[in-house]
NUMAR-887999 format. One line per 10 residues: their letters; for each residue x, y, z of N, C-alpha, C. Coordinates in pm, whole numbers, plus 50000, padded with zeros to 5 digits. Layout:
! NUMAR-887999
A> X Y Z X Y Z X Y Z ~ ...
//
This chain:
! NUMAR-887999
XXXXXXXXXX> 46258 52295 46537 46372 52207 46511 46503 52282 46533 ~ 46460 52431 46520 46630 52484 46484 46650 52514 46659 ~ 46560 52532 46743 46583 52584 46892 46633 52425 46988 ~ 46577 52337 46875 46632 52192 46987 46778 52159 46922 ~ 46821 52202 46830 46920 52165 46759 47014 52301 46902 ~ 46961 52361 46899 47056 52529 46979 47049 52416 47089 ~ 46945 52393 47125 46939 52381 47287 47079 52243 47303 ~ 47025 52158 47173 47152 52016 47228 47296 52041 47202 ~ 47296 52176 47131 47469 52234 47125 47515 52269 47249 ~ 47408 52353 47326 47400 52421 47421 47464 52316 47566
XXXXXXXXXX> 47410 52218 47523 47405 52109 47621 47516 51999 47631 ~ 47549 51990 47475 47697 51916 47458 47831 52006 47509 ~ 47832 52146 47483 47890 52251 47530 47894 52201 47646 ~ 47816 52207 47745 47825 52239 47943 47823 52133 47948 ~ 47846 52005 47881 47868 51846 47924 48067 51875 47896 ~ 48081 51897 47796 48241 51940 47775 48330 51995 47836 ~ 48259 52103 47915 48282 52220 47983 48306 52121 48096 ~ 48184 52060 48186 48220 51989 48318 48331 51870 48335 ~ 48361 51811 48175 48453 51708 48203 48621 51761 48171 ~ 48575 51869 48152 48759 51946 48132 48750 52013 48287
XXXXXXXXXX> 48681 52014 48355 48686 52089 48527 48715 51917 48567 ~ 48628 51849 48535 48650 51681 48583 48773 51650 48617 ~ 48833 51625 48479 48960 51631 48425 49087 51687 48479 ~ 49076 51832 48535 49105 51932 48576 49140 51876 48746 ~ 49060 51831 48819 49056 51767 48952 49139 51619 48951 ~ 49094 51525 48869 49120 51387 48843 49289 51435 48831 ~ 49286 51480 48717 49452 51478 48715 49568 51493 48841 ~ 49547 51594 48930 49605 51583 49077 49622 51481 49126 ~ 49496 51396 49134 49521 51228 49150 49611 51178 49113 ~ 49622 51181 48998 49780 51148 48963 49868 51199 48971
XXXXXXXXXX> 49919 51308 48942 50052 51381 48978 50064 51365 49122 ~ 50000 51366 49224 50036 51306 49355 50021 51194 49418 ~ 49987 51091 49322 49928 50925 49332 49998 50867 49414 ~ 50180 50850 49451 50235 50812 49504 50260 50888 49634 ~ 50193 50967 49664 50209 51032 49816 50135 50958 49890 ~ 50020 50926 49858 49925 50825 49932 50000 50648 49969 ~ 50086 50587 49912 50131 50489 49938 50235 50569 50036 ~ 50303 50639 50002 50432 50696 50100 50390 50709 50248 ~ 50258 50808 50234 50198 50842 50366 50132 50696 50459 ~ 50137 50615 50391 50025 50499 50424 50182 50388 50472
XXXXXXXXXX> 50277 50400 50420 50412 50369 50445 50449 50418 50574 ~ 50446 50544 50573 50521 50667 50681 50472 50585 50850 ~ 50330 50551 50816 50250 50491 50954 50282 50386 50956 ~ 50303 50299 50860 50399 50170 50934 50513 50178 51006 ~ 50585 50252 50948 50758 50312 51009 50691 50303 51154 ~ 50626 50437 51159 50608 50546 51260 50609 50394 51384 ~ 50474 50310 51348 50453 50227 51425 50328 50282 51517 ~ 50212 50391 51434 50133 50385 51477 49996 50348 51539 ~ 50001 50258 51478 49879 50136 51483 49939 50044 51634 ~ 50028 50057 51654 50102 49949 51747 50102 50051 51839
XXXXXXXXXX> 50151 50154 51839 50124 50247 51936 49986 50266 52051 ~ 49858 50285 51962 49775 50274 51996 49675 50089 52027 ~ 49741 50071 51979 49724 49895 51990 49775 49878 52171 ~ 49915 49915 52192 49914 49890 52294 49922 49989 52397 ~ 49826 50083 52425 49758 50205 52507 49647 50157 52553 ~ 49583 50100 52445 49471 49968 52500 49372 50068 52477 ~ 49383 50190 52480 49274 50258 52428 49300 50403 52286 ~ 49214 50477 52249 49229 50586 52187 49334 50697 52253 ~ 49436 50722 52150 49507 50801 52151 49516 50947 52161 ~ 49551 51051 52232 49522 51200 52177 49636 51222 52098
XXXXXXXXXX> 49674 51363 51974 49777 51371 51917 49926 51368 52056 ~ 49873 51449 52139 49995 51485 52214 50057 51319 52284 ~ 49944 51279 52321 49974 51104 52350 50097 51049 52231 ~ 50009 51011 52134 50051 50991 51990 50212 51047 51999 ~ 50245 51215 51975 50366 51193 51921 50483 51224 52051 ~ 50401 51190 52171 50536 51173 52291 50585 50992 52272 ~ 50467 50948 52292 50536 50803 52252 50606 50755 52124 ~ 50533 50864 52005 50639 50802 51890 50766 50903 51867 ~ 50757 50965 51951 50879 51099 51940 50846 51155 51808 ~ 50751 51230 51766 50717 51290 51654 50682 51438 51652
XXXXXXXXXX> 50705 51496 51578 50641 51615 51582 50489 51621 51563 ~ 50451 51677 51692 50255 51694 51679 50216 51743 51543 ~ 50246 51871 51458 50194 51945 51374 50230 51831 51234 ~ 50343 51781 51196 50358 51728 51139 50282 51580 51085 ~ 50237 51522 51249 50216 51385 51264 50042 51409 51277 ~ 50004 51514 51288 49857 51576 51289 49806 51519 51123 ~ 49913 51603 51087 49886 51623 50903 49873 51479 50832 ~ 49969 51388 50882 49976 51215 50868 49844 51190 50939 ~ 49799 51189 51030 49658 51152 51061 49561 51175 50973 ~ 49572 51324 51008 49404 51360 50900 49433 51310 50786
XXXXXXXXXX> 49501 51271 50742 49514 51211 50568 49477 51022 50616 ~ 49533 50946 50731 49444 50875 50743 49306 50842 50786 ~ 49282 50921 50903 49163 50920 50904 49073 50960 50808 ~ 49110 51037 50693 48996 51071 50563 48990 50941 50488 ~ 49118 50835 50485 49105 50724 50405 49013 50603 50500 ~ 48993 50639 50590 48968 50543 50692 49049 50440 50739 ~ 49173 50458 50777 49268 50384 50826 49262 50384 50949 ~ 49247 50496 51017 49214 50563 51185 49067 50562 51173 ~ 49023 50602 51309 48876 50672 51323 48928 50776 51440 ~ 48890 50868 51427 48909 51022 51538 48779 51010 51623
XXXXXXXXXX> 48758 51064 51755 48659 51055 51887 48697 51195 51948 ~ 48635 51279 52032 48608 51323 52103 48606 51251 52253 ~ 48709 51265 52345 48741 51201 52439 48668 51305 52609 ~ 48657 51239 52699 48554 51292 52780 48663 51391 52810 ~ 48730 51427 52782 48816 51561 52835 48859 51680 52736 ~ 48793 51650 52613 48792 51686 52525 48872 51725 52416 ~ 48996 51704 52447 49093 51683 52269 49039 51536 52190 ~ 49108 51553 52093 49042 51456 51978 49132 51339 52027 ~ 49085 51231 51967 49200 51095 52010 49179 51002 51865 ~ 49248 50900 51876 49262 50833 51725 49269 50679 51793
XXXXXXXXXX> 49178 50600 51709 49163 50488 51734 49213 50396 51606 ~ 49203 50268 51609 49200 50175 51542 49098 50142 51470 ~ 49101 50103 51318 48981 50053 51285 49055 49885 51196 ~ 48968 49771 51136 49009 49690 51115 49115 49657 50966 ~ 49119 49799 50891 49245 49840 50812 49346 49858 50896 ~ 49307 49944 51001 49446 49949 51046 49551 49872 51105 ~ 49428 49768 51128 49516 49620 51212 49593 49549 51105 ~ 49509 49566 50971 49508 49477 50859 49638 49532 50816 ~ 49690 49678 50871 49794 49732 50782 49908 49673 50902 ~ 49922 49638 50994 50020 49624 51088 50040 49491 51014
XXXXXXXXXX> 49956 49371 51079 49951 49253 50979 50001 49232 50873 ~ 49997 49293 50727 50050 49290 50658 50192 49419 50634 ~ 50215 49424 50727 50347 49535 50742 50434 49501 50671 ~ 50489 49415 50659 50639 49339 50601 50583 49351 50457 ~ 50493 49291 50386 50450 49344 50227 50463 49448 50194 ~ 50362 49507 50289 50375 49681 50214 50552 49720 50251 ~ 50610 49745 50340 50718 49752 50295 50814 49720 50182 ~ 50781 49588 50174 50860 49536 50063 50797 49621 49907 ~ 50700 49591 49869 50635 49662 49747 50688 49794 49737 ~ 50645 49874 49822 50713 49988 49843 50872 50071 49860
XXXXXXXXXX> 50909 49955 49880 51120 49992 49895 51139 50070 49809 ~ 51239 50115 49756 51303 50161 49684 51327 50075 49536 ~ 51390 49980 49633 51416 49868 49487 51309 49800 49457 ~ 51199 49810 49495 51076 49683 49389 51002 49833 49321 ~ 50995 49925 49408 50961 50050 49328 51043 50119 49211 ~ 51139 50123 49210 51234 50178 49089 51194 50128 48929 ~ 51176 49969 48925 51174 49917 48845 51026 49966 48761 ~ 50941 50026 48835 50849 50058 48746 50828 50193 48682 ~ 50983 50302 48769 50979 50370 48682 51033 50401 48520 ~ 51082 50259 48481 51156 50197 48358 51041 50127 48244
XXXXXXXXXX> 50922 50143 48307 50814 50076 48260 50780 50107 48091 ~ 50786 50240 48098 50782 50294 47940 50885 50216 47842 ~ 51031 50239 47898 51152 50202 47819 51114 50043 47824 ~ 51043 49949 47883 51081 49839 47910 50952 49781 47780 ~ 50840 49857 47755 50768 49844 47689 50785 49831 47550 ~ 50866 49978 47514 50953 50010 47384 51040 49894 47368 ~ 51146 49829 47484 51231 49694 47428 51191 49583 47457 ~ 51107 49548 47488 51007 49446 47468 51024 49344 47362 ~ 50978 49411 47256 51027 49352 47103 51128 49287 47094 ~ 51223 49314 47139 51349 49316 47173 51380 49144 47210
XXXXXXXXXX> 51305 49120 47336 51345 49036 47383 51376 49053 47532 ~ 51448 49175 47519 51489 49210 47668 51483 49173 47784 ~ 51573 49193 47897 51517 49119 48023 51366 49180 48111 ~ 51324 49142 48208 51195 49134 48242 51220 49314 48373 ~ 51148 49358 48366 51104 49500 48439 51221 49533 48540 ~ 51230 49402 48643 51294 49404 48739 51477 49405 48690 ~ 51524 49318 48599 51643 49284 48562 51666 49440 48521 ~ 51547 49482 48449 51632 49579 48339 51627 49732 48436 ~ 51610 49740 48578 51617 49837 48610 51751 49817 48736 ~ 51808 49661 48795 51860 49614 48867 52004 49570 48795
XXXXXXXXXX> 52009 49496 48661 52076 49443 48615 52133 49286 48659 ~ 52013 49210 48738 51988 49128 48769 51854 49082 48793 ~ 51827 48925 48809 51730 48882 48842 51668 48884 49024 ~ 51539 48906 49036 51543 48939 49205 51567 48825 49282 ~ 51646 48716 49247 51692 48643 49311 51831 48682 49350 ~ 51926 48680 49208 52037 48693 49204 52017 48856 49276 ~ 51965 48957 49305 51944 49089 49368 51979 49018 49528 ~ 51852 48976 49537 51871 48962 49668 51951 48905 49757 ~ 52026 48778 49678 52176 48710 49684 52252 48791 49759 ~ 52252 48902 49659 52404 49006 49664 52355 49106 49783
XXXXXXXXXX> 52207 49136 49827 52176 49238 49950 52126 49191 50031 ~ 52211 49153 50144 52163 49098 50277 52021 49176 50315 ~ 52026 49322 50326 51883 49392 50398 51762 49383 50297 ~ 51803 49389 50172 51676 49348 50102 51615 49196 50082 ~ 51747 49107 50124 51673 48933 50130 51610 48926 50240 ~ 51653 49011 50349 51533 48995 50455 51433 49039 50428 ~ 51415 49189 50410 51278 49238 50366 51191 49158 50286 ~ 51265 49095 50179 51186 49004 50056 51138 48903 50137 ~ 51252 48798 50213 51156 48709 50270 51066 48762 50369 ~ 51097 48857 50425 50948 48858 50533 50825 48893 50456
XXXXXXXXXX> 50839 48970 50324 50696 49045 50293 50661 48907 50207 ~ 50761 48849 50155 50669 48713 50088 50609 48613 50221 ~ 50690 48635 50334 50599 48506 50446 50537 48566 50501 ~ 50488 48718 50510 50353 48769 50552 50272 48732 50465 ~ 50315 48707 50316 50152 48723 50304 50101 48538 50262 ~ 50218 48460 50244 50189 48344 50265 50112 48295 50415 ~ 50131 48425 50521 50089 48355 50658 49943 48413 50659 ~ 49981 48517 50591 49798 48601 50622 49690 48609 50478 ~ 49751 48573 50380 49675 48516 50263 49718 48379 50169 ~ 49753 48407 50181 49799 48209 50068 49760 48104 50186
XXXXXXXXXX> 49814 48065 50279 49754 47975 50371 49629 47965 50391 ~ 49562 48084 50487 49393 48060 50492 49355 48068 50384 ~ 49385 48089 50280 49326 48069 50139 49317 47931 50119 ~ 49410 47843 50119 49438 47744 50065 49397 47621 50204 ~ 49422 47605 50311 49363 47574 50385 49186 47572 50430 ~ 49144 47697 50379 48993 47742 50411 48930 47650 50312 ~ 49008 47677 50177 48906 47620 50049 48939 47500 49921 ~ 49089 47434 50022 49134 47340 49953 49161 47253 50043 ~ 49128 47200 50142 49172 47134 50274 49166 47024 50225 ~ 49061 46949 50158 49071 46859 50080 49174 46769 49964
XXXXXXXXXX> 49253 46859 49889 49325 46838 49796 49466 46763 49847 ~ 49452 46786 50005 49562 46721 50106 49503 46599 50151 ~ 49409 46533 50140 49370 46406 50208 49484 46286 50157 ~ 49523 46218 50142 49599 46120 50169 49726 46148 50087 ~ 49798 46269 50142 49918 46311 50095 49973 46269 50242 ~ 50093 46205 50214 50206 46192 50317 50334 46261 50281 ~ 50358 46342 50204 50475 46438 50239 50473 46535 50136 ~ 50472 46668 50190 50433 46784 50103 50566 46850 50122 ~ 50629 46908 49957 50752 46976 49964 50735 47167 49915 ~ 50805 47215 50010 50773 47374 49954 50911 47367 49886
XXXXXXXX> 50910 47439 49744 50986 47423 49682 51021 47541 49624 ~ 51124 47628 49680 51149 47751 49656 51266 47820 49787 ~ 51259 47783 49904 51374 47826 49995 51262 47951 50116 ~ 51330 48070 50082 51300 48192 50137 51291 48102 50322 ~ 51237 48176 50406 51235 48101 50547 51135 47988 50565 ~ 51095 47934 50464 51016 47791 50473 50890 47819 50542 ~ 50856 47920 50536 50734 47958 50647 50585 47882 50569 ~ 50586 47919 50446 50496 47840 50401 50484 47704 50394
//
């Protein structure tokens, strides 16, 4: 009894032991959590997916950063971080440098380009670094995440900033064009049968 009692100390020990090394790894995840949206950002800018979209075939790096005017070593480092997420796929080309293709994220990320931008800005991002304080005045009453980091509502925001009412409306009519529609079309087509006049009721470019 007393050697199984040793042995399950023994064993709770090196279960403890592996989740503070766990722990130890996991945490990096977070302290660099937002590099991965940045980098995944950086390739929309860049306009690499479109790049190779219209080459019509796989890219080599040197291909890659003469057409996007980039630095190779730099724009290398942006690859291999997508291709590990699977955004790219890398080949061996019959002449033998590596080349970078398309896979159906990556189309999916051109497609929805105008969202991820928008989510990502500056200003729809800021507001969540207020998230703690916004929690604490809560109680309060206070205004909502966005107001209390803007000092307005993202209407009245976008009113006052011509470059961010564009951004806003395009990333809201991307994804009304590439998800809310075939959504709602695919699996509600019905709910429209003997409607004669449907109103979108909200403004932005009426796309929906």
């Amino acid at each position: 009894m007393e050697i199984t009692s040793k042995e399950s100390s023994w064993k709770k020990e090196e279960e403890e032991e592996e989740e503070e090394e766990e722990a130890k790894i996991q945490i990096y995840k977070y302290v660099f959590g937002f590099a991965e949206a940045a980098v995944i950002k950086c390739a929309v800018e860049l306009k690499i997916a479109d790049a190779i979209e219209s080459h019509g075939r796989p890219m080599t790096l040197s291909q890659l950063s003469s057409a996007l005017n980039c630095s190779p070593p730099l724009l290398f480092r942006i690859l291999r971080f997508l291709v590990h997420r699977g955004i790219f796929k890398q080949q061996t080309t019959a002449e033998g440098p590596i080349a970078y293709s398309q896979t159906p994220l990556s189309r999916m990320l051109t497609t929805m380009a105008s969202l991820l931008l928008l989510e990502n800005s500056p200003t729809m991002v800021s507001p969540w670094h207020n998230l703690s304080a916004k929690v604490k005045a809560d109680a309060a009453g206070h205004s909502n995440l966005f107001e209390a980091a803007h000092g307005k509502d993202i209407w009245s925001y976008a009113a006052a900033n011509p470059a961010f009412n564009v951004l806003f409306n395009e990333g809201l009519g991307c994804n009304a064009r590439v998800v809310t529609l075939p959504a709602i079309l695919g699996s509600c087509r019905d709910m429209f049968n003997g409607v004669g006049s449907l109103v979108d009721v909200g403004g932005g470019m009426g796309l929906l």
